[in-house]
C-alpha positions, 0 to 999 in steps of 0.5 A, spaced: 500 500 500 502 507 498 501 513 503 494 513 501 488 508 502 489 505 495 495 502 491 501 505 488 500 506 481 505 501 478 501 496 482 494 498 478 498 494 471 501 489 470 504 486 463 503 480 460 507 476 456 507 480 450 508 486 453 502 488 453 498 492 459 493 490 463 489 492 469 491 488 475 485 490 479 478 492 477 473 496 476 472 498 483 473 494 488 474 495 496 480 501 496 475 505 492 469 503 496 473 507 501 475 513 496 468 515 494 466 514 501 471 520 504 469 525 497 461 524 500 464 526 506 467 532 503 461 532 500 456 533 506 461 537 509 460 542 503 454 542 502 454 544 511 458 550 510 455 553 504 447 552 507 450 555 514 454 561 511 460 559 515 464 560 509 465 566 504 461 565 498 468 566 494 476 564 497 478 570 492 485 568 488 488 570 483 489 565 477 497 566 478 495 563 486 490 559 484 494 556 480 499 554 485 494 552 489 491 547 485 497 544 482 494 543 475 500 540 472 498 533 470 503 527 472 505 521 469 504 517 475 498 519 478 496 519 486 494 516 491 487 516 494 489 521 500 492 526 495 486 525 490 482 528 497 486 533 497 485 535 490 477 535 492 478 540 498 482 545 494 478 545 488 471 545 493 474 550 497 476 555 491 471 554 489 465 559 488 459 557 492 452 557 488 449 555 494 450 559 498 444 564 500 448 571 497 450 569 492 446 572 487 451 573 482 448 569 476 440 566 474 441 560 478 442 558 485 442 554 491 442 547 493 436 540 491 438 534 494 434 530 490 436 533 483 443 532 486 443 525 487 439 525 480 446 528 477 449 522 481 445 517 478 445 518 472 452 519 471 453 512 475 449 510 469 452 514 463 448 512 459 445 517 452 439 519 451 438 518 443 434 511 443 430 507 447 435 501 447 439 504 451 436 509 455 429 505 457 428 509 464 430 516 462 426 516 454 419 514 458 422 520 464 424 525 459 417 524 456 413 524 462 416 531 464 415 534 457 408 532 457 407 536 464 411 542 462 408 542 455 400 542 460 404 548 463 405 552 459 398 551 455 401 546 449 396 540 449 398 536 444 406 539 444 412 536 444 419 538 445 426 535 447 431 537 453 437 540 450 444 543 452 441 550 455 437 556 454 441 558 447 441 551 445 433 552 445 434 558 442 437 556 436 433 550 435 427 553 435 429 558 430 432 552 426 425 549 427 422 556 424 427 557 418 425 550 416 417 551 416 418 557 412 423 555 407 424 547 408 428 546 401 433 549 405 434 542 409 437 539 403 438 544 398 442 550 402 440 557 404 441 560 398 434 557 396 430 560 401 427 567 401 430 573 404 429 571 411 427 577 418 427 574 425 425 579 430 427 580 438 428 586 442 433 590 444 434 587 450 434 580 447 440 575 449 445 575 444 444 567 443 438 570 438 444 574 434 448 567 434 442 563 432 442 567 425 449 567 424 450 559 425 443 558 420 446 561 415 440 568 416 445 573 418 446 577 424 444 583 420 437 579 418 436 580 426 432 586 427 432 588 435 426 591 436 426 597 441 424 596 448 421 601 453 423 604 459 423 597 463 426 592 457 419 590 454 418 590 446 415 594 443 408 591 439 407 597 434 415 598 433 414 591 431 409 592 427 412 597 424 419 593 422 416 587 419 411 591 415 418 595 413 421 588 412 415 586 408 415 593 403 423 590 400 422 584 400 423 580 405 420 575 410 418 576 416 419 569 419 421 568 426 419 573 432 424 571 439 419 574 445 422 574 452 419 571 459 425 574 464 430 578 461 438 577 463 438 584 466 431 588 468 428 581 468 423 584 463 417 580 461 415 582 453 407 583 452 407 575 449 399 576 447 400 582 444 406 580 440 403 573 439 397 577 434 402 581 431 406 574 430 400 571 426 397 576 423 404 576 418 405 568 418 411 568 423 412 563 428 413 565 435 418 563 440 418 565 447 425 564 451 424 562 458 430 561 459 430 565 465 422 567 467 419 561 464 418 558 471 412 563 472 408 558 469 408 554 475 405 558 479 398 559 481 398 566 484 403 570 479 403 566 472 399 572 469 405 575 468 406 570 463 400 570 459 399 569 452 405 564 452 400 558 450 400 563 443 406 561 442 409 555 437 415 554 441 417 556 448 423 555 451 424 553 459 431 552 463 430 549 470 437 549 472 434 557 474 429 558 479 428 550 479 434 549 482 436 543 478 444 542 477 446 544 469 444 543 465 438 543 465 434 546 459 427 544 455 425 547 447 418 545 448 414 546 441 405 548 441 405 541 434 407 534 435 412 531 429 415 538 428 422 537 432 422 530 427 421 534 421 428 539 422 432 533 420 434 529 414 431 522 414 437 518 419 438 512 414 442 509 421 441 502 422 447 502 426 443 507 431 436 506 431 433 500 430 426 497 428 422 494 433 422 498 439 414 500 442 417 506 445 419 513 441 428 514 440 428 521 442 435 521 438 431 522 431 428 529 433 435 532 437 440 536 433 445 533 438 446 525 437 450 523 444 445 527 449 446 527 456 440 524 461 438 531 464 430 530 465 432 525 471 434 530 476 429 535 474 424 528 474 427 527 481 425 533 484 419 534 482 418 527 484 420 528 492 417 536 492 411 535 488 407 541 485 404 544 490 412 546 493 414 548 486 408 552 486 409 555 492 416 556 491 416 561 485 410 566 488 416 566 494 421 567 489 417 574 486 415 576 493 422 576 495 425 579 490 419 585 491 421 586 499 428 586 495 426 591 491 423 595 497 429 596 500 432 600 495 427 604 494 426 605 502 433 608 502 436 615 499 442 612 498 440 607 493 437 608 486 432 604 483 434 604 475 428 600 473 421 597 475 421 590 478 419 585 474 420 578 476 426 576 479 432 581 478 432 588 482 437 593 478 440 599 482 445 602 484 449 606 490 449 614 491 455 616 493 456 624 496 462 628 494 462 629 486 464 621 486 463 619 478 458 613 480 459 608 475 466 607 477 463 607 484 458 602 484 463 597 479 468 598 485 463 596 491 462 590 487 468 588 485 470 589 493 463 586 495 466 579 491 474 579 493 471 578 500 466 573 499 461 578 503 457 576 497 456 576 491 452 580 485 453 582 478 452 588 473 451 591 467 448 598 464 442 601 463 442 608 458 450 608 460 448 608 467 452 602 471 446 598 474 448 593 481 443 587 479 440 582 484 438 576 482 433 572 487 433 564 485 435 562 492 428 559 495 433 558 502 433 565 502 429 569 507 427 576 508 433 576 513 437 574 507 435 579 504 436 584 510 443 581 511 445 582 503 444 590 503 447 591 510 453 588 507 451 592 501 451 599 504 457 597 509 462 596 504 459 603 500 460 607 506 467 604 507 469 605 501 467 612 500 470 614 507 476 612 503 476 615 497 475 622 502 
């Protein structure tokens, strides 16, 4: 035996006769039954701290000492046990803590024992999700959470595939749009295509300007629609740009609406959009990657209406569902649509004949696909409806006493109405100080010291501090905490700036 609990390295091969290596010991045995043992209790230990706050929401290095202190280099021996724990430790303790309750850096947050142990799961079964075959239990899982999410939304008889996040869905739907409108495009190229417009707002994700590119459209066929003073489209400026698109010659074939914004957490008036959308034959996509999660619940999924108007509406539950990433699902109003994008997959290698049940492989662009509707399957199984719903009105009422913070106090601005779940402001300094170099100076020291962590982004060339409210652990306490340490840090800062 080495130092560590498993064996040297040179005792895990041996060589035959020929020369030719072998493993000496198996797959697993007893001396790695030990090895996962101590990383689950690594595992618990993190998961203890992060829930009870006794650890910073960041150790902040450099990525000169981080490197040092992970010891990235690879060696041709390997480790032992006691040191591959030790690699464990240091990576968990560098790393930044997304479950902690302020963070409130990105548009995810927070700890779900069971998604996590679905994570588990599946990667203990490592399997992929392009046939019935070979992924029997998660075909029938990923169908059943298609279905419920498809009723949520307001698509009886929908359809739709998990996929690698909010973008992906994105792009996928304005593939499954391009190839209604010009479908000889499948096989004959874009050339063949009419002159193709797609339209989004201002405030739109960048992956809508991705998606034009990549299918051959052209970003600058992209037309961002302005948005009002809060971030929504506008539905007469879009009207009035694919009427304009319509006088030269083009067409109008995909409108991009939002459900929650990246920064002001804008919900776009989907029904109004929805009208316009139909009346020049475009298709409609709604990107929840962010706010679709409203639609769970019962006290505020108005704000999400006309959602079922759409063709396509895509849903990130690895946001204010808490599952791990990735967690994503495109979901379409019309079954067969998804099949339709592809080429006729002339693959017997792959997809066989007999099976009764579908080969979700035959309506996804990705071919080896990871099994992510188990995890959400599992939390939704353990929590049940009634949680979920619960747990999103909780989420918008907090973001709503988060809001009421700033605008309770003189030192804090609000740049923008809440919305959703994001609150934008930012900090008043006295003295003359410039504020936008202000507030990007009291977050980046709120982030260095680990005190928490939220981001930042621009509203009409003013610097705007962005909470994000994903975590359900949190309390109004939380919240309390978060704009102590806010306001602390600011006066610190100004007193040095003095």
């Amino acid at each position: 035996m080495a130092n560590g609990f498993l064996p040297d390295q040179e005792d895990r091969f041996t060589t035959d006769g020929n020369g030719r290596l072998h493993f000496a010991e198996p797959c697993f045995d007893a001396e790695q039954g030990v090895l996962l043992k101590r990383v689950f209790e690594e595992v618990d230990s993190y998961i203890r701290q992060t829930g009870n706050g006794s650890e910073p929401v960041l150790n902040y290095q450099t990525a000169e000492a981080l490197a040092g202190i992970l010891d990235l280099e690879v060696s041709d021996q390997g480790i032992t046990g006691t040191e591959f724990i030790e690699l464990v430790q240091r990576y968990l303790k560098q790393s930044v803590r997304t479950g902690h309750k302020l963070f409130n850096n990105q548009l995810f947050s927070g700890f779900n024992a069971p998604a996590f142990l679905g994570d588990v799961i599946t990667s203990l079964t490592n399997t992929s999700m392009y046939t019935f075959e070979v992924a029997p239990t998660a075909t029938l899982i990923e169908q059943e959470m298609i279905k419920l999410m498809c009723r949520y939304v307001g698509f009886p008889l929908g359809d739709g595939i998990f996929l690698s996040g909010g973008s992906n869905a994105n792009l996928v739907a304005m593939f499954t749009a391009r190839n209604q409108q010009a479908p000889n495009v499948k096989s004959k190229g874009i050339n063949v295509a009419p002159p193709l417009k797609a339209f989004v707002s201002e405030t739109a994700h960048y992956s809508f300007d991705t998606a034009a590119n990549l299918l051959g459209i052209g970003s600058d066929n992209l037309v961002r629609v302005p948005s009002d003073a809060c971030g929504r489209m506008i539905p007469g400026e879009l009207d009035r740009a694919m009427k304009q698109a319509l006088a030269v010659g083009e067409r109008p074939f995909f409108v991009g609406a939002t459900c929650g914004t990246t920064l002001h957490g804008a919900i776009d008036p989907i029904d109004e959009l929805a009208g316009i959308a139909q009346r020049y034959g475009a298709w409609l996509h709604v990107d929840g990657s962010f706010g679709g999660s409203l639609v769970l619940s019962r006290n505020y999924r108005h704000i999400a209406q006309g959602s079922h108007r759409a063709d396509s509406f895509g849903w990130t539950p690895h946001k204010l569902m808490n599952i791990p990433l990735i967690c994503s699902a495109l979901l379409v109003k019309n079954r067969g649509v998804l099949q339709r994008n592809l080429t006729d997959l002339d693959t017997d290698y792959l997809f066989h004949q007999g099976e009764q049940a579908e080969d979700l492989g035959k309506k996804s662009i990705q071919c080896g696909r990871h099994v992510d509707a188990v995890k959400l399957w599992f939390a939704w199984k353990y929590y049940g409806l009634n949680a979920y719903s619960l747990r999103i009105d909780h989420l918008l009422e907090l973001a709503e006493y988060a809001a009421s913070q700033v605008t309770g106090n003189p030192r804090l601005e609000s740049l923008v109405p809440r919305q959703s779940f994001t609150v934008c402001f930012r900090y008043l300094p006295g003295g003359g100080v410039d504020v936008n170099s202000f507030n990007l100076q009291l977050r980046d020291q709120l982030r260095k010291s680990g005190a928490l962590m939220l981001n930042y982004g621009y509203i009409n060339d003013q610097l705007s501090l962005r909470i994000a409210i994903t975590n359900a652990e949190m309390t109004h306490q939380d919240v309390d905490t978060l704009f102590h340490r806010l306001l602390s840090a600011a006066s610190e800062l100004e007193d040095r700036m003095v």
